[in-house]
C-alpha positions as CSV (number, residue, x, y, z in Angstrom):
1,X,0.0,0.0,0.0
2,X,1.4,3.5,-1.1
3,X,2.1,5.9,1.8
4,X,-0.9,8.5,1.8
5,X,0.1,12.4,1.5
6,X,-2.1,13.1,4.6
7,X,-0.1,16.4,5.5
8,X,1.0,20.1,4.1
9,X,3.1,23.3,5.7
10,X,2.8,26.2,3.9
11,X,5.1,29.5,4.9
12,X,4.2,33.2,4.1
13,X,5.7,36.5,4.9
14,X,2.9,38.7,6.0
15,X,3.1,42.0,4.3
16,X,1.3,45.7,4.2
17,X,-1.2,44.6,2.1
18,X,-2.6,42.2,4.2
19,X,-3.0,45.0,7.2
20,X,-6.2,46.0,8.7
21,X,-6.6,49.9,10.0
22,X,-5.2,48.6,13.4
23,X,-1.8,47.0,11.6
24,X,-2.4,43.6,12.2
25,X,-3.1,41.1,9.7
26,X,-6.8,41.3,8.5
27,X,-8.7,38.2,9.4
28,X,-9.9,37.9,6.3
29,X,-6.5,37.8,4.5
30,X,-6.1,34.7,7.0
31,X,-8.9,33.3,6.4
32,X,-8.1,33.3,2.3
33,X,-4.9,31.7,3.2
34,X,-6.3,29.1,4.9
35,X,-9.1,28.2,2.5
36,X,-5.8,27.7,0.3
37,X,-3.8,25.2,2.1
38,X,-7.1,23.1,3.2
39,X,-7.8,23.3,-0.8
40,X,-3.9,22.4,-1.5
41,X,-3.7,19.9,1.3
42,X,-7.3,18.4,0.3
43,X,-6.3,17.9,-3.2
44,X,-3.2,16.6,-3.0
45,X,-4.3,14.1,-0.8
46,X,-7.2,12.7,-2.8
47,X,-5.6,14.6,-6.4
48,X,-8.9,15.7,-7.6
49,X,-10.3,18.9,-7.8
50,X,-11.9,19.8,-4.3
51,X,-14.1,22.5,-3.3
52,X,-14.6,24.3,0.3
53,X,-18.3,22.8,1.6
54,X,-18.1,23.8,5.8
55,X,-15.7,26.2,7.8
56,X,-15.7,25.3,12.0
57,X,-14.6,26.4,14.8
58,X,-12.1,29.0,13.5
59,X,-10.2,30.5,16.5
60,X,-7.8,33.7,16.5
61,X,-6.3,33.2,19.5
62,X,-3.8,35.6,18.8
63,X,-3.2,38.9,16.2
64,X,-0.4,38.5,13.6
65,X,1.5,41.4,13.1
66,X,2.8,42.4,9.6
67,X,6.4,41.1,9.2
68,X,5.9,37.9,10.6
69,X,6.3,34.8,9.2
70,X,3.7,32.4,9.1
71,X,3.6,28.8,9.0
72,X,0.5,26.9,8.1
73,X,0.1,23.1,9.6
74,X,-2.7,21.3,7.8
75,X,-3.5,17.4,7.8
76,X,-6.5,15.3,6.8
77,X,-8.3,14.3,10.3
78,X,-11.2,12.2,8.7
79,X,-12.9,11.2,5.1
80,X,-16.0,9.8,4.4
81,X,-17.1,9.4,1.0
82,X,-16.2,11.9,-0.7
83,X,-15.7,14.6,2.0
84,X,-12.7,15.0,3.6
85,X,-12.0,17.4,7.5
86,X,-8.9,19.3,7.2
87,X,-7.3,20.6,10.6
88,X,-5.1,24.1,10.1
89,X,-2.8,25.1,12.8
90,X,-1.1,28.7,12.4
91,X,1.8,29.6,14.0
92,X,3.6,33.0,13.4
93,X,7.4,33.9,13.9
94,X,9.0,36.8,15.0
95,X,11.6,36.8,12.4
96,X,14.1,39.4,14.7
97,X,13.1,37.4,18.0
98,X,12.6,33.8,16.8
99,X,9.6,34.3,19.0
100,X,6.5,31.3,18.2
101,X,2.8,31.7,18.8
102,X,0.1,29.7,18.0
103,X,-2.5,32.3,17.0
104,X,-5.0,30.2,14.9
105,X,-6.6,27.0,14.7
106,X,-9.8,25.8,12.3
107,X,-11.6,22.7,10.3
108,X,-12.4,22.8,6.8
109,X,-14.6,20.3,5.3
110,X,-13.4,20.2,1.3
111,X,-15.5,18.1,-0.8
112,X,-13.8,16.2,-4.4
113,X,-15.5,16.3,-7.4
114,X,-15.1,15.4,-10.9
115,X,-15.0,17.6,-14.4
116,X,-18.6,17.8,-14.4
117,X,-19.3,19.4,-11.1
118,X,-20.3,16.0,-9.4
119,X,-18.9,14.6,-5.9
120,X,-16.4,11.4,-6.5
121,X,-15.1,9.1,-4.0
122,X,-11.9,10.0,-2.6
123,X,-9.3,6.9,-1.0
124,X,-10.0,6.1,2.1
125,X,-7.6,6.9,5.0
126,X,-5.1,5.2,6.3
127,X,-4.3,5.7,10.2
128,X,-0.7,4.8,10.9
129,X,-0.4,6.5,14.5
130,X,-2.1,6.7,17.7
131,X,-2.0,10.9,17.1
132,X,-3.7,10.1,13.5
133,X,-6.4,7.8,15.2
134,X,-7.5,10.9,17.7
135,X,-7.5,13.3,15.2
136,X,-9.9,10.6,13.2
137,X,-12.1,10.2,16.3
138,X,-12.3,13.6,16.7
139,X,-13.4,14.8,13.7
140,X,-15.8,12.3,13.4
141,X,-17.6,13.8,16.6
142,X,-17.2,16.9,14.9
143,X,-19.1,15.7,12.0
144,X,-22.2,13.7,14.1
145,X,-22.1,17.6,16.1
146,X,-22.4,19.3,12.4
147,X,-24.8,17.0,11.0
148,X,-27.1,17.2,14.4
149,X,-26.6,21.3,14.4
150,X,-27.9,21.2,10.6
151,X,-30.9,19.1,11.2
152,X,-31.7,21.6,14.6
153,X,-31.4,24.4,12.2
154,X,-33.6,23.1,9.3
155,X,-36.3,22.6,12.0
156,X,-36.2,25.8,13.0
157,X,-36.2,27.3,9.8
158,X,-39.5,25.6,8.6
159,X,-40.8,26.3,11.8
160,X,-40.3,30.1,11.5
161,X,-41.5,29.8,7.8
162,X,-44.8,28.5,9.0
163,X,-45.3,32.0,11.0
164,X,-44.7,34.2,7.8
165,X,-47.1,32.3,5.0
């Protein structure tokens, strides 16, 4: 059996651009960056074309400050059939301290699909480590507390509907 490509670090120098009015990086310039290594991690696991379906529990625990370099830690936690949970850590580096924080953490949900728009079955996935096998089991609570938040949610909805017609 072929080793899987479950993992993916991606660096980048956060620059001016990126700043919101305080001087910190904008969340939103975060956020784009890590849509792009859960797509680049996603794909390159399952090497199809994947799209973003679910964004959870994204946590700034800390502001990155333009200058820093920042390191992005992402890894497939769980696939199902042809969804797969990728976990981002974010760690940024005070490149004239060599000072570490972990200032962000998140779970994208990336979906493959084929030419024509439709989902396709990615592999499944391999667990080689006692780390890999809690990351599994928690994302697959995550995805039983999604799905049970969803159905919640569509009750509700139809339920307020009812009052407006």
């Amino acid at each position: 059996m072929t080793k899987q490509e479950k993992s993916l670090t991606m660096t980048v120098l956060m620059t001016p651009d990126m700043a919101n009015f305080s001087g910190n990086v904008h969340g939103g310039s975060l956020l784009k960056l890590l849509d792009q290594v859960a797509y680049a991690c996603a794909a390159k696991y399952c090497k199809k074309y994947v799209v973003t379906a679910a964004l959870d529990q994204v946590f700034f625990k800390q502001q990155v400050n333009v200058g820093e370099l920042v390191t992005f830690y992402a890894h497939v936690n769980y696939v199902g059939y042809s969804s797969m949970e990728i976990g981002v850590k974010v760690f940024a580096e005070d490149l004239r301290t060599d000072e570490k924080r972990h200032t962000t953490s998140c779970y994208f949900t990336m979906v493959a699909m084929d030419d024509n728009g439709k989902t396709v079955e990615v592999p499944r996935l391999q667990l080689d480590n006692d780390a890999e096998i809690k990351l599994y089991e928690a994302a697959k609570m995550r995805k039983k507390l999604r799905q049970e938040n969803l159905e919640k949610n569509r009750a509700m909805h139809v339920e307020l509907l009812k009052g407006e017609l």
